[in-house]
N, C-alpha and C positions, 0 to 999 in steps of 0.2 A: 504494500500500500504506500503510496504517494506521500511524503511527508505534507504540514501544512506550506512550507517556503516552499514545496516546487508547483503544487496547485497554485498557490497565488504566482510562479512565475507563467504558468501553462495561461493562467487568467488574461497574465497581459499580452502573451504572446499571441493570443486567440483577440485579442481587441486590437493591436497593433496590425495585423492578417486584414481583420477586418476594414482596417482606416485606409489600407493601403486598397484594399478592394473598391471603397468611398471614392479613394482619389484616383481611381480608372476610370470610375463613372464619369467624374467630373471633368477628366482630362477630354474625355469621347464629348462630352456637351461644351467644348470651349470654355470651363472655369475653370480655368490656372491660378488664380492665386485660390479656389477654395483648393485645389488638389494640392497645393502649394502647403497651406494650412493641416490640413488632415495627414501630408507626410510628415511633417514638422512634429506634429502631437505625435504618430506613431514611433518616432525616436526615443519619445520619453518612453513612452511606454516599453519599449523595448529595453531602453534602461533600468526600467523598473522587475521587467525579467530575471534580468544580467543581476543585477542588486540582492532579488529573494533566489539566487539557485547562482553565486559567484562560480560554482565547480563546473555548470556546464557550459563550455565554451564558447557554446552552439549560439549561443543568447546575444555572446559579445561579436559574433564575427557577424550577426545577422545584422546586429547595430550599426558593424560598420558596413554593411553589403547595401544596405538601406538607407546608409550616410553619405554613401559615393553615388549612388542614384538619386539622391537630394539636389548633393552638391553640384552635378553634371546637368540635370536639369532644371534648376531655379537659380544654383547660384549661392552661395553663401558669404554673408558680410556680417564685421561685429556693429550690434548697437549700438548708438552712442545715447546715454540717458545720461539724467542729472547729472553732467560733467562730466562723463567718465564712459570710454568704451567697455561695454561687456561682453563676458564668456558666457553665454546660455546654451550652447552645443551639447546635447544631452552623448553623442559622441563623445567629444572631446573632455566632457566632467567625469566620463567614465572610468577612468583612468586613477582616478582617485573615490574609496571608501569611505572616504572623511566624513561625518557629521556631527553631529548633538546628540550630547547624553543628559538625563537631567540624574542630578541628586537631591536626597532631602528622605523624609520620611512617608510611608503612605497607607493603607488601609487594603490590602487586595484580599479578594473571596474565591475561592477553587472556580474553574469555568465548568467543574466534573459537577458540583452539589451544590454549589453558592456558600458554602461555608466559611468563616477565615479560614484562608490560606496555612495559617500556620498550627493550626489543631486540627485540620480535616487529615482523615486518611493516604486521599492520595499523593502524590508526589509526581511536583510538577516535570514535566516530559516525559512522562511512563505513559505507556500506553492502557485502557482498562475498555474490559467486555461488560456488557447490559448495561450501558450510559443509557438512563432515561433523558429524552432532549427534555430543555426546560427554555427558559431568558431568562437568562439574568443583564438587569440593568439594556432589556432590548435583543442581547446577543443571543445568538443559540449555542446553546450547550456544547454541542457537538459540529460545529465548522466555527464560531466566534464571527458569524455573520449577521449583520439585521434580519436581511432578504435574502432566504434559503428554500429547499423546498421539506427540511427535515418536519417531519406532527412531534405536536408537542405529547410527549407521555409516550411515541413508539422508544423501542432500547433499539440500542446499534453497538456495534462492537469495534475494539481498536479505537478507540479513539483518545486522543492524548489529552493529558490534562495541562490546564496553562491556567495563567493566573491572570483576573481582571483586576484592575485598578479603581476603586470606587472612592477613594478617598486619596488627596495627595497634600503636602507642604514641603512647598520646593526650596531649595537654598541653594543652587547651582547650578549653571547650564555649564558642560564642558565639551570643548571640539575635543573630540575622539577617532582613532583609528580605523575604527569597526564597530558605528553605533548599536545597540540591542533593536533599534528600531531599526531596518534595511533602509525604508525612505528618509530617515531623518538624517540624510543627508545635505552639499551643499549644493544648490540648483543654479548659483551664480557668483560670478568673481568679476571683479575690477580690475581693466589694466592701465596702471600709471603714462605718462607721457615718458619715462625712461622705462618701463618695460617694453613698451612698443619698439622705441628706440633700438636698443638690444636685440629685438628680433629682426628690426629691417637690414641688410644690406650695407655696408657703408656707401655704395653710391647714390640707396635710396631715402637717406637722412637729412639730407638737405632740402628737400623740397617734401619731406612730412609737416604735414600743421596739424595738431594735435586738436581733434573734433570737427576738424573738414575733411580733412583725407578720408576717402572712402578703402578701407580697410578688408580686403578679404581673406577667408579661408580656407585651407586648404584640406586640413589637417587630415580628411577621410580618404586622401588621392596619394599621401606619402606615409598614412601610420602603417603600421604594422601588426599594429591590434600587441 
């Protein structure tokens, strides 16, 4: 059986399939920037694969297979917003795990029984047989979804127990290597007027203006994954 991080990567790989199917449509009806649009989101999504399932390759090469078909036909250029060119390339942030951890103290209840966490029987990421589904706090017992198709009160088997969060008191956010949340990762970075610098050329530094130069990317025609 499937763990729950590769279901939720099959999730998005299955949405991202889909966006790309969207932007054939649209290509065939003459709307380019909606196909434009709809490839662009399925990058994320595909990063969001690559994120919940890092060991299968498959996720990241598909990112970049679907970042050079992007890039070949739309084109890619950095933002420039409130002062500052940006990284938003769900490609190119790939490359890095980095996100947010929070610390502090919090209240969680079994997602097996709703019980605390820490006097209930089971133990979190064991697997256990005759889980009656329930909600807790909305989620279902047995997938931690809103919108499922589990009856509440059927049993099901295998299914792992994890912990909800129902109460929290924070006192730290910290960038981490390898957050416990896969998405709470970083989705954007700023590049300085000397980072840019640094990367162009020496012949092509002279004639950079820093938030006029229209800035392109390449990075899915020479990485390597």
């Amino acid at each position: 059986m499937r763990s729950r991080s590769q279901e939720e990567a099959q999730d998005r790989r299955k949405e991202a399939q889909a966006l790309i199917g969207e932007a054939k449509v649209a290509v065939a009806a003459g709307k380019t920037s909606v196909a434009e649009s709809l490839c662009r989101e399925s990058l994320q999504k595909l990063r969001e694969a690559y994120l919940f399932e890092p060991t299968n390759l498959l996720h990241r090469e598909d990112l970049h297979k679907v970042g050079r078909m992007v890039h070949d036909t739309f084109g890619c250029v950095l933002e420039f917003r409130e002062g500052s060119y940006r990284v938003t390339c769900p490609v190119l942030l790939s490359h890095s795990k980095a996100g947010f951890s929070i610390g502090g103290s919090a209240k969680v209840i079994c997602s097996v029984c709703g019980q605390d966490n820490l006097t209930c029987p089971h133990v979190k990421g064991r697997k256990y047989n005759g889980v009656v589904a329930n909600r807790w706090l909305g989620y279902c017992s047995v997938c931690l979804k809103k919108d499922c198709g589990h009856a509440e009160g059927q049993v099901y088997d295998d299914i792992e127990a994890c912990g909800i969060v129902t109460e929290i008191d924070l006192d730290h956010v910290a960038l981490v290597r390898n957050p416990s949340n896969p998405l709470c990762v970083v989705t954007e970075y700023s590049l300085t007027n000397a980072d840019l610098l640094e990367m162009l050329p020496e012949k092509g530094r002279d004639s950079f203006v820093y938030g006029e130069t229209v800035v392109e990317c390449h990075h899915c025609r020479v990485c390597c994954h």
